[in-house]
C-alpha positions as semicolon CSV with decimal commas, in nm:
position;residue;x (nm);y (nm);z (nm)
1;X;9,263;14,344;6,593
2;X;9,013;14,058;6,639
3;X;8,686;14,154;6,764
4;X;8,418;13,929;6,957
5;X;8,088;13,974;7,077
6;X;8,164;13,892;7,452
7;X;8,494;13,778;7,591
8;X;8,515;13,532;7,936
9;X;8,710;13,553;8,141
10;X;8,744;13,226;8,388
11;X;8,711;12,912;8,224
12;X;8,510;12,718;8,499
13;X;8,195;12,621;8,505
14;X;8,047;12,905;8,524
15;X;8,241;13,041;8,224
16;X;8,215;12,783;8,030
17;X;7,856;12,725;8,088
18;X;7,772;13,124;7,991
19;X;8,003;13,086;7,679
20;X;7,852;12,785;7,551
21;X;7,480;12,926;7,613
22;X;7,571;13,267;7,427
23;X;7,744;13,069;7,147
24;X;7,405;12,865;7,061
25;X;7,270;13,211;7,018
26;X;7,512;13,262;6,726
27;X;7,777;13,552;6,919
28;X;8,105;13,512;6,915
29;X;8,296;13,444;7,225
30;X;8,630;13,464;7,341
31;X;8,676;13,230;7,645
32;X;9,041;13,310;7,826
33;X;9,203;13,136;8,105
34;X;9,511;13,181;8,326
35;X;9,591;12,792;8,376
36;X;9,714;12,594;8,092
37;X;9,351;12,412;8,073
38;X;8,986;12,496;8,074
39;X;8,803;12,342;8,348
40;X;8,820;12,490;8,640
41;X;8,837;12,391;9,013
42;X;8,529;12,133;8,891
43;X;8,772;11,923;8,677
44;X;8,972;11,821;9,050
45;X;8,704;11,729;9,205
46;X;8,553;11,353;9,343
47;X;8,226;11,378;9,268
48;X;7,948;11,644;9,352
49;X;7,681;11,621;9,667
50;X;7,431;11,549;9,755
51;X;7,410;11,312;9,376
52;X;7,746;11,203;9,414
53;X;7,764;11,166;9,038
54;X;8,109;11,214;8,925
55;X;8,233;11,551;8,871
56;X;8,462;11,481;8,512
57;X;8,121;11,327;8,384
58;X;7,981;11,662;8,424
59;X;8,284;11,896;8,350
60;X;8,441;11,757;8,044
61;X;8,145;11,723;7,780
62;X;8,131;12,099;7,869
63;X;8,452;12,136;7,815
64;X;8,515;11,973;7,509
65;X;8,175;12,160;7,379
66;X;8,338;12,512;7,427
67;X;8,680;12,376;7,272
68;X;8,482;12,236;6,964
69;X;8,221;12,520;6,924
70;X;8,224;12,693;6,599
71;X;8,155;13,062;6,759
72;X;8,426;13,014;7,063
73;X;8,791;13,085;7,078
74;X;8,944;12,945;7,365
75;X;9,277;13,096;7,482
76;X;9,453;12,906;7,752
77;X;9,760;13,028;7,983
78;X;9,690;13,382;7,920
79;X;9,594;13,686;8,108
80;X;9,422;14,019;8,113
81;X;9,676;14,322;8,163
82;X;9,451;14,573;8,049
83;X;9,168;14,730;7,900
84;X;8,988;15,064;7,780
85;X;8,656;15,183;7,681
86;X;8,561;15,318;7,363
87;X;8,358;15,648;7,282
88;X;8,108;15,349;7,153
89;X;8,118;15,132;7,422
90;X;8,269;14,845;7,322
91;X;8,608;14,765;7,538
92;X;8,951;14,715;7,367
93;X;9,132;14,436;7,589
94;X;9,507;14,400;7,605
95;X;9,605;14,038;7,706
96;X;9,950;13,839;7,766
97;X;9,955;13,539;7,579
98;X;10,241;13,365;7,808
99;X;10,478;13,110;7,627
100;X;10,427;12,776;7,661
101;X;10,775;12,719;7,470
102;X;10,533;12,458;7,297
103;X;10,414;12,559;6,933
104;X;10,050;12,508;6,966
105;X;9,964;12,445;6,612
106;X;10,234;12,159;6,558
107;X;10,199;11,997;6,894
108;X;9,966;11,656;6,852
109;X;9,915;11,592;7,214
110;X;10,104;11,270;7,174
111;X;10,324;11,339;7,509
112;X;10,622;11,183;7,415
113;X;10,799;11,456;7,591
114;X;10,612;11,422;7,872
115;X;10,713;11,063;7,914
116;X;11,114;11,113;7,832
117;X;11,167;11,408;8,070
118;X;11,420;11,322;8,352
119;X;11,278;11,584;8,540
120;X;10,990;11,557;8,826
121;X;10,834;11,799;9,039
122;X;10,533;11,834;9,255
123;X;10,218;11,837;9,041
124;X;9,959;12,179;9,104
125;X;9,676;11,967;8,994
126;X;9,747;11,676;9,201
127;X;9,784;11,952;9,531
128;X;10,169;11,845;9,529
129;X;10,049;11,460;9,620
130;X;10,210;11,336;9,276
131;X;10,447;11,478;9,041
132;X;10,462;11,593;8,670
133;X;10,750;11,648;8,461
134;X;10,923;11,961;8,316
135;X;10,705;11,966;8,056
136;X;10,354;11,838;8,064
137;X;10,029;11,817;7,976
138;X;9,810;11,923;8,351
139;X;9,604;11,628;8,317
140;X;9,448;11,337;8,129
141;X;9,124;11,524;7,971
142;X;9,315;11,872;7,994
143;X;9,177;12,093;7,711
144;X;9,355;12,185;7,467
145;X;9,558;11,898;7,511
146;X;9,882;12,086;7,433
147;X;10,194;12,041;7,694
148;X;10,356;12,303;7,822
149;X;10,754;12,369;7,906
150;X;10,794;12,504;8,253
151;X;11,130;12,687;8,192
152;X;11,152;12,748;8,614
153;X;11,247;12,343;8,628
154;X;11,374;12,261;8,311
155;X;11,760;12,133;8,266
156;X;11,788;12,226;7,924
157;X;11,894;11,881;7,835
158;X;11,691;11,889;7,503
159;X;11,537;11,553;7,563
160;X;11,191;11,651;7,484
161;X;11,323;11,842;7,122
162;X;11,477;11,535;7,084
163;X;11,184;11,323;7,124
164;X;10,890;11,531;6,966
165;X;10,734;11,346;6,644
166;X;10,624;11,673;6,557
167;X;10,909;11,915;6,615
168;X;10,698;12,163;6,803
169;X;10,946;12,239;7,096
170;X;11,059;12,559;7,048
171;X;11,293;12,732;7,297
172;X;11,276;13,061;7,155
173;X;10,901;13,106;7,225
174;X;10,816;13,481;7,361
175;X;10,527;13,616;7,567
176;X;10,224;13,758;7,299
177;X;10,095;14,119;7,366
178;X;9,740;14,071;7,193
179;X;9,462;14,343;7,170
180;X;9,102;14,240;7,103
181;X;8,798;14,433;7,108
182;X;8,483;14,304;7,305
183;X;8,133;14,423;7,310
184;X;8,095;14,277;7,642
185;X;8,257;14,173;7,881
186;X;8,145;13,853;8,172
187;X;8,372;13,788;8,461
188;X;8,387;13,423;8,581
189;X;8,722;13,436;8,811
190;X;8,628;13,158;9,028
191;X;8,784;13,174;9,383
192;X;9,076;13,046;9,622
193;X;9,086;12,835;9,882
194;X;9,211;12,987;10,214
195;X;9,558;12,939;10,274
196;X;9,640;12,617;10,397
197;X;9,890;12,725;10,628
198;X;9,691;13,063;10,745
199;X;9,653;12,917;11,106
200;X;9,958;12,802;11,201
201;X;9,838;12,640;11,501
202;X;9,711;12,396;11,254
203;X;9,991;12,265;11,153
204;X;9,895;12,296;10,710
205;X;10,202;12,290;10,561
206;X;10,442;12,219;10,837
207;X;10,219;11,823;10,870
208;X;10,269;11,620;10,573
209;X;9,929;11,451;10,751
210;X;9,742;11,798;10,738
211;X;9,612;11,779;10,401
212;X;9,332;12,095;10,223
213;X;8,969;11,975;10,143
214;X;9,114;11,964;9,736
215;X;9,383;11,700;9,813
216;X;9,179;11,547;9,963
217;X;8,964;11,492;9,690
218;X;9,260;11,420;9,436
219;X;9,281;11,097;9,671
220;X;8,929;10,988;9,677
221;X;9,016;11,095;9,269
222;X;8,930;10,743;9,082
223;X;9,257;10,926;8,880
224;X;9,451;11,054;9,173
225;X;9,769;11,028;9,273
226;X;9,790;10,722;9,565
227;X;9,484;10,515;9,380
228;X;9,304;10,567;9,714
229;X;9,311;10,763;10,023
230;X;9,633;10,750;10,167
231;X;9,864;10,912;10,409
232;X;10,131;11,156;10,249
233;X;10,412;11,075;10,520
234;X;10,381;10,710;10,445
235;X;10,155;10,638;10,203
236;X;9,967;10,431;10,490
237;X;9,592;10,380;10,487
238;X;9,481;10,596;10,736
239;X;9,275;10,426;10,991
240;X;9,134;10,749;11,154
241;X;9,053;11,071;10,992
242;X;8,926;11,389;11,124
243;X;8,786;11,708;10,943
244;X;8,818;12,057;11,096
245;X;8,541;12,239;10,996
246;X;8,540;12,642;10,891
247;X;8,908;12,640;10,817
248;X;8,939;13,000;10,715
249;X;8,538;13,093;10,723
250;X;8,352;13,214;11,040
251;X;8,696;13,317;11,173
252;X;8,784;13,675;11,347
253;X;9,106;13,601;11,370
254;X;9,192;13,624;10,999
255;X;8,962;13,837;10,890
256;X;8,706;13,594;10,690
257;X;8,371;13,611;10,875
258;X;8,132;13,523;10,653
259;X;8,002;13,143;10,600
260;X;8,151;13,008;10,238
261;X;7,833;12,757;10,233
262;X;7,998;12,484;10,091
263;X;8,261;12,339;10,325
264;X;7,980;12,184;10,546
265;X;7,880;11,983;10,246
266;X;8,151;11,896;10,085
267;X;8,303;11,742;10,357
268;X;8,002;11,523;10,463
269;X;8,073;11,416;10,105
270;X;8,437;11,299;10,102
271;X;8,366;11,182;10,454
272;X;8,044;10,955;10,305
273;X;8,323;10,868;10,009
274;X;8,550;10,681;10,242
275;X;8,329;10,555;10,471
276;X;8,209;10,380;10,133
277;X;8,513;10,284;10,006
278;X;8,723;10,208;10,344
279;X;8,465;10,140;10,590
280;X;8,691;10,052;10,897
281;X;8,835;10,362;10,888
282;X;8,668;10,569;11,146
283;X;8,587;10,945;11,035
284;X;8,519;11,235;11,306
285;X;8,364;11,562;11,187
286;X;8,444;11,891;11,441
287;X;8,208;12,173;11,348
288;X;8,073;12,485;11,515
289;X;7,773;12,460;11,294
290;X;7,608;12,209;10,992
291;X;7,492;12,438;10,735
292;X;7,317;12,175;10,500
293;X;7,121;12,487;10,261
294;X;6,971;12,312;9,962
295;X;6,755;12,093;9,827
296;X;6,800;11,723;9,965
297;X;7,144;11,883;10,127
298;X;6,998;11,753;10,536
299;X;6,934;11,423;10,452
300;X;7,271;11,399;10,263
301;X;7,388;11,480;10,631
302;X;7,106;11,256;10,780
303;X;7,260;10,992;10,560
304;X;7,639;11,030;10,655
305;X;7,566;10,982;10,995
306;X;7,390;10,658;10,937
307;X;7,672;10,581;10,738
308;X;7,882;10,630;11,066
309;X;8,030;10,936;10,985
310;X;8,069;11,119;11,368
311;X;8,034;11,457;11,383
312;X;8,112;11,662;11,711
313;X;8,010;12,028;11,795
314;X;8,380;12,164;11,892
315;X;8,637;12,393;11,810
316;X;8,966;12,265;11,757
317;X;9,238;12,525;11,894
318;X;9,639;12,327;11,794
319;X;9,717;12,056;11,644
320;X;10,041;11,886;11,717
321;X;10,280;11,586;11,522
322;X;10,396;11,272;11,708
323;X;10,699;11,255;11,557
324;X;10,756;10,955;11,555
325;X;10,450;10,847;11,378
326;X;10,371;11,116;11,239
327;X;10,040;11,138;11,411
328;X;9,808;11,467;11,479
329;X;9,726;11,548;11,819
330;X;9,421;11,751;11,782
331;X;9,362;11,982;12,111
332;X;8,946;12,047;12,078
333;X;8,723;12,252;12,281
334;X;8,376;12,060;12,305
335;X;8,110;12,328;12,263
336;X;7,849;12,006;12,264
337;X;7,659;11,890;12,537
338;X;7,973;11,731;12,740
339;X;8,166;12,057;12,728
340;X;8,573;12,056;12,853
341;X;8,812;12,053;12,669
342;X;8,969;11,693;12,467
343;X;9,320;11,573;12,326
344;X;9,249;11,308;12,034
345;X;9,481;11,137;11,800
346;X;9,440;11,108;11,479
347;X;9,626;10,962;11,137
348;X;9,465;11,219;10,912
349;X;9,379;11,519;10,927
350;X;9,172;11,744;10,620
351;X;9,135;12,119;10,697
352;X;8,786;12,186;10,565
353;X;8,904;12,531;10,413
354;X;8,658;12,880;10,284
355;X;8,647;13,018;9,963
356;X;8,757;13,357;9,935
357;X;8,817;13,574;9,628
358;X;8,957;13,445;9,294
359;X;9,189;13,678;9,053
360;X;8,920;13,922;8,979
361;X;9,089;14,153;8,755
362;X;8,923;14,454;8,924
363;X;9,262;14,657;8,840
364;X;9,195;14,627;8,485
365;X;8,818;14,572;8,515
366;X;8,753;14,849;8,834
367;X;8,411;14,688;8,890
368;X;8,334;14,724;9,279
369;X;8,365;14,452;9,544
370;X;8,212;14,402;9,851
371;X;8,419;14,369;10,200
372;X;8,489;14,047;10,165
373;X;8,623;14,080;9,812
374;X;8,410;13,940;9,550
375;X;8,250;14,118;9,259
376;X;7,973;14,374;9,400
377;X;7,626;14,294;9,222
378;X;7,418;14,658;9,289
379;X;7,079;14,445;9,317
380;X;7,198;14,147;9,451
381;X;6,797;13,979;9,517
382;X;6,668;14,096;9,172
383;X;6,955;14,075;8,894
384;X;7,258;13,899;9,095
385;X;7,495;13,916;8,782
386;X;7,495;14,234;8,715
387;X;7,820;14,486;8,839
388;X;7,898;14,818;8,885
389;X;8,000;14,863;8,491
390;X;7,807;14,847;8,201
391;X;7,858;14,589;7,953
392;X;8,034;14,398;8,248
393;X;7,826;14,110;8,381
394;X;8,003;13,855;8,668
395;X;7,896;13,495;8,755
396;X;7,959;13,214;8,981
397;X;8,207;13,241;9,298
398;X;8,328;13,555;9,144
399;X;8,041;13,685;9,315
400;X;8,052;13,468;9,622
401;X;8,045;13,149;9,825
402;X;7,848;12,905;9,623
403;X;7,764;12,558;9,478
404;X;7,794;12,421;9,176
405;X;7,420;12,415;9,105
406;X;7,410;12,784;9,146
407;X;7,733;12,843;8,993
408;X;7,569;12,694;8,650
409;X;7,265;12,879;8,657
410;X;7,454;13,182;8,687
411;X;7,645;13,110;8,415
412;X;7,337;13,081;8,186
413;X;7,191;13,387;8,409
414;X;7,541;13,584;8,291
415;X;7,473;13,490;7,930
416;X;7,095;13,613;7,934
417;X;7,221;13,972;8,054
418;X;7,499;13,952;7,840
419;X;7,223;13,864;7,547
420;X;6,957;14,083;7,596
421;X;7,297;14,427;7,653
422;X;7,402;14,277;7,294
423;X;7,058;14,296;7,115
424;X;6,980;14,648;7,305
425;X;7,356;14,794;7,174
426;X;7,249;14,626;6,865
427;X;6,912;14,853;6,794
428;X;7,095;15,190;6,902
429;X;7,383;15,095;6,592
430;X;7,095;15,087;6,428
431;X;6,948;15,409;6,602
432;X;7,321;15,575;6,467
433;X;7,283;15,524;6,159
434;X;6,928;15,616;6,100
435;X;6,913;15,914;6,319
436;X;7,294;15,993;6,324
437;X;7,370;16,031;6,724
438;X;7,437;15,856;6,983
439;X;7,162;15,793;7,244
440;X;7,291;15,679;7,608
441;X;7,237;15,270;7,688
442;X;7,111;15,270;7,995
443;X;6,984;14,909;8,043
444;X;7,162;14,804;8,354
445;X;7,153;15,001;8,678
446;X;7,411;15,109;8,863
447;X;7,316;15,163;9,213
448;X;7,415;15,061;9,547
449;X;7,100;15,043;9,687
450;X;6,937;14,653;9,682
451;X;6,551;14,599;9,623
């Protein structure tokens, strides 16, 4: 069984920033993710606000620093099924290593396979905008870049066997049980967007023209699918656009209430993106409120509406198609100073969706979670990354709504708790041996109550 000093699990930002930062301090880390590539939601992304410096400038250096790290192990397109506490503390983890039907150490990334394959289907990465092949790697910069045979669409034609310079298709290829044993543990499960299609009066995913906040930025993507923003149905600049704020945040009717902070921003963002790149195209923001919460984040809104970005205080209750041109009639209550209620048309429309909860593994890791659903930190002001378990230390969304300025610095946060648990479970081994029991580590506080 291999053992490792801490073992992430989310390969983000914020996992990959805490797994680099307790590498350099010479521990060894095992950094797991479900999707085929390290990255995160980060890697899909534009750019970032309020810099608008491009997001794969800032992800992938990280990325290939984790991959290339002498004291991580990075285990893509597996999952956590399991785990247990030993009498010393330490946590035996049982993980599914799902087959790729690729073998890893003979594939050379050359895609050959890739390129052959008769067979297309809607791309995850690209938000279903473009299309992949049977077997693929996810993307250009994808770490490791390794493809993977998606068995669900494959025709078994044997192209791709056929094809391989390397011979590393391999049919045959099982799902790995694999138990490791972990000092620590930090959680860095990311989040979800809301459903697209949770409000049906919205029209997401009935509307090829009602597009999430994430395809949307796969077309403003200098890589994405279209080479510019462009409408699905028709693949038709769009020569009006308009974002419906708090799409799945702030909302009674689904259960979400809380704010997830970053919607407001990034969509004065894309909005300032194609007003930029596209500037006939007329963009109209509908919002209930402009939450603009950090540093330089208000005159990043300031700016958009010099840019002639309009934003309008109103609710929007149904959208409807024309369908003949596949226009969105957007039915909107105007809560501004006009008041009464409007019927617009539109081209485009981007549902500015929440975050809400990633795939915390709280079955297998029972740490508690708030109402909402995120990872529960007992002192929330004082030591926001610690949980409910010890040895257990959560960071970025996993915890909540935020942006990926925080996310980071919880990731380094994570790795300082995760530090100073190691070096305290490393003086009582050495308490063991010289005094021969086993005194309680009781570094990290468990209660509810927040200071």
């Amino acid at each position: 069984m291999e053992t490792y000093d801490s073992i992430v699990i989310g390969a983000g930002i914020a996992g990959i920033q805490a797994a680099l930062d307790l590498a350099d301090q010479g521990y060894k880390i095992l950094l797991v993710d479900k999707e085929p590539s390290i990255g995160g939601k980060m890697i899909q992304l534009s750019k970032v606000f309020p810099t608008l410096d491009c997001a794969s400038c800032i992800t992938t250096p990280k990325m290939s620093s984790a991959a290339h790290h002498e004291n991580i192990t990075v285990w893509t397109y597996c999952e956590v099924t399991n785990y247990h506490e030993n009498e010393s503390g330490s946590f035996q983890v049982n993980l599914i290593k799902k087959a790729r039907l690729v073998n890893e150490n003979k594939c050379i990334g050359c895609r050959q396979c890739e390129f052959a394959c008769p067979v297309e289907v809607p791309s995850e990465f690209e938000m279903a905008l473009g299309a992949r092949k049977a077997i693929y790697i996810p993307f250009q910069t994808a770490i490791p870049q390794i493809a993977l045979l998606d068995l669900e669409n494959c025709i078994a034609c044997g192209t791709c066997h056929r094809v391989c310079p390397a011979d590393a298709i391999d049919y045959l290829q099982q799902d790995q049980n694999v138990e490791i044993e972990a000092e620590s543990v930090i959680l860095a499960t990311g989040y979800e967007l809301t459903p697209l299609g949770e409000k049906a009066e919205w029209g997401g995913g009935k509307y090829l023209n009602v597009i999430s906040s994430l395809a949307a930025e796969r077309l403003l993507a200098p890589n994405g699918p279209y080479l510019g923003v462009r409408r699905p149905s028709d693949n038709q600049i769009p020569m009006n656009i308009a974002y419906v704020h708090c799409a799945g945040s702030r909302d009674a009717s689904v259960d979400r209430t809380y704010c997830s902070r970053i919607c407001c921003m990034y969509t004065i963002k894309q909005a300032m993106l194609i007003m930029g790149s596209l500037p006939i195209v007329g963009v109209t923001c509908y919002y209930m409120d402009i939450r603009a919460f950090g540093k330089g984040y208000e005159q990043f809104y300031q700016n958009a509406k010099a840019m002639g970005v309009e934003f309008v205080k109103g609710k929007v209750g149904e959208i409807r198609e024309n369908p003949k041109t596949h226009n969105l009639i957007l039915s909107i209550e105007n809560i501004g100073d006009s008041g009464g209620k409007i019927e617009v048309e539109y081209e485009l429309v981007v549902l500015s969706l929440g975050l809400t909860q990633g795939s915390c593994p709280t079955g297998n890791f029972p740490v508690k979670q708030d109402k909402d659903g995120f990872i529960q930190s007992p002192k929330l002001k004082l030591d926001p990354v610690i949980t409910s378990m010890e040895g257990i230390i959560a960071a970025g969304t996993a915890l909540g709504p935020k942006d990926i300025v925080d996310t980071i610095v919880e990731g380094s946060a994570a790795a300082i708790k995760t530090s100073n648990y190691l070096k305290a479970r490393q003086k009582e081994s050495a308490s063991i041996l010289s005094l021969g029991s086993i005194p309680k580590i009781d570094n990290v506080e468990t209660s509810n109550s927040e200071e």
